[in-house]
C-alpha positions in Angstrom: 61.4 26.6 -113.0 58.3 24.9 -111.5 56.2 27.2 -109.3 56.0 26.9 -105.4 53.3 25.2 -104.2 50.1 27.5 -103.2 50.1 29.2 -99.8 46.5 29.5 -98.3 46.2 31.8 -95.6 43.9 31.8 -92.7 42.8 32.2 -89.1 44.9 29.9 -86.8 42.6 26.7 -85.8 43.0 24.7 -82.4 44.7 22.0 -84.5 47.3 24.2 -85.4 48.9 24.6 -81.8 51.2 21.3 -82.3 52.8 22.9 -85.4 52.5 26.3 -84.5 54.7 25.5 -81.4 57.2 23.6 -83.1 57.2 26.6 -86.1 58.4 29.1 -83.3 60.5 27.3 -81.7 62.9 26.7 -84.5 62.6 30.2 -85.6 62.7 32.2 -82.9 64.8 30.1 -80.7 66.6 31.6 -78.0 63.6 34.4 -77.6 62.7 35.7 -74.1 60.8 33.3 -71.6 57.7 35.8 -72.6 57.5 34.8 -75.7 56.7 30.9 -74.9 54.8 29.8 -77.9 52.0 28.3 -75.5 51.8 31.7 -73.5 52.0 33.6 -76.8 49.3 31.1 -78.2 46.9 31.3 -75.6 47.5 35.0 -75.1 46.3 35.6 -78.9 43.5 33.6 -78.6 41.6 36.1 -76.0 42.1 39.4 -78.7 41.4 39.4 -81.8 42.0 35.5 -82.4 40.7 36.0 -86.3 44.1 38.1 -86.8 46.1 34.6 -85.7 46.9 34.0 -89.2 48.5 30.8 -90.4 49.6 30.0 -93.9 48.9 26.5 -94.9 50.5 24.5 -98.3 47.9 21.7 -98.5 47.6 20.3 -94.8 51.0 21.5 -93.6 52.1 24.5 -91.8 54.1 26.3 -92.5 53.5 29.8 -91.5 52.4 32.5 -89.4 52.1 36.0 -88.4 50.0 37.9 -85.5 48.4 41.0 -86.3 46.6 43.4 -84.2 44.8 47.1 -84.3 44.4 49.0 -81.3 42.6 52.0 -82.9 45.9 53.5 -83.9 48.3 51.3 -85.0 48.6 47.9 -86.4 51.5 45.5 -84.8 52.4 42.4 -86.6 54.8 39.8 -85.0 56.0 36.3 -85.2 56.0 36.5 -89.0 57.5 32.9 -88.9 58.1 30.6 -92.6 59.9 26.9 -91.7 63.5 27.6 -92.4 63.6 25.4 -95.3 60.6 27.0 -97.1 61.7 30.1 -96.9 62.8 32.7 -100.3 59.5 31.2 -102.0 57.2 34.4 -101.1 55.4 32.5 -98.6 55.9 35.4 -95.8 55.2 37.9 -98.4 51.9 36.3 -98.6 51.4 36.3 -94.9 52.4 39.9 -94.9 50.0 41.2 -97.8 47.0 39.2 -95.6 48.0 41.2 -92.9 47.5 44.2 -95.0 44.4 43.7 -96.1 43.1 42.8 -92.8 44.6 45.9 -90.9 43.2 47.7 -94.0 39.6 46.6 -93.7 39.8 47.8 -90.2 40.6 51.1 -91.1 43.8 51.0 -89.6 46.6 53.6 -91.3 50.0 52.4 -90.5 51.5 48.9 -89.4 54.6 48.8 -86.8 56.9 45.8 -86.7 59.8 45.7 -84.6 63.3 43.4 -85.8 65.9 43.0 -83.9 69.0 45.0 -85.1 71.2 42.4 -85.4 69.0 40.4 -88.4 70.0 42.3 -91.1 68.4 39.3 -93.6 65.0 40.2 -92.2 65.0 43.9 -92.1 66.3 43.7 -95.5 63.2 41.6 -96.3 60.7 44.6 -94.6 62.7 47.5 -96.7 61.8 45.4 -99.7 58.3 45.6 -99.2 58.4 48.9 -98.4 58.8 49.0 -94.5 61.3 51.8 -93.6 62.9 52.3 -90.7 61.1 55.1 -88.1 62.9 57.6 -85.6 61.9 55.6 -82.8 63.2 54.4 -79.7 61.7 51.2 -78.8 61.3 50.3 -75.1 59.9 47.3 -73.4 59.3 46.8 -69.7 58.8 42.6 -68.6 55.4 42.6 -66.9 54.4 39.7 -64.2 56.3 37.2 -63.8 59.2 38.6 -66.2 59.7 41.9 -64.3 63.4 42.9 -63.1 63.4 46.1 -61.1 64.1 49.8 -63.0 67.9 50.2 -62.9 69.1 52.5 -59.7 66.6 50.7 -57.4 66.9 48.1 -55.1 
């Protein structure tokens, strides 16, 4: 079996936006108008812009994940590999840099959040060994993207 071509990982540069956009919206298509990859892109850039982490092979791209730390948690999202390089360990690569970065940060835990109906994916997480907190996650549309609180109105 020949070998997959080396993943590099690094901080996302401003040449990256073209393919970055593109990268999201074939794999996350259909998300919320909040997550529009300029938005998210731009949004990134103004905390913690070295935690924008793209993997390269060569000069393509053709992957990413966001990180953060508050102080108490990491957060990683848009773990994103192109559809047709995925199952080669690229976003396992992605994920252990996130690691390591939370880790030299002194961060203790990292928090993703799947959506329940991509069973693929969270099997992916369990394999690396994410498991599933008793949580309840809740999200409130800020701006723009606000609806009002049921009962009002």
């Amino acid at each position: 079996m020949t070998p997959f071509p080396e993943l590099e990982v690094r901080p996302y540069l401003a040449p990256d936006h073209d393919a970055v956009v593109a990268l999201w919206r074939e794999v996350f298509a259909g998300d919320p108008p909040w997550n529009d990859p300029d938005d998210v892109i731009e949004r990134k850039l103004s905390v913690q812009p070295d935690l924008f982490l793209v993997g390269m092979v060569g000069d393509r791209l053709v992957g990413t994940a966001l990180v953060g730390f508050d102080g108490v948690r990491g957060w990683m999202h848009h773990l994103a590999v192109l559809p047709a390089l995925q199952r080669r360990g690229y976003a396992g690569l992605l994920v252990d840099r996130a690691e390591e970065e939370l880790l030299a940060l002194g961060c203790p835990k990292l928090n993703l959040q799947v959506r329940g109906s991509n069973a693929a994916v969270v099997a992916f997480y369990e394999s690396r060994g994410f498991g599933r907190d008793d949580v309840i996650s809740l999200g409130k549309p800020l701006g723009r993207w606000r609806r009002e609180p049921k009962g009002t109105g």
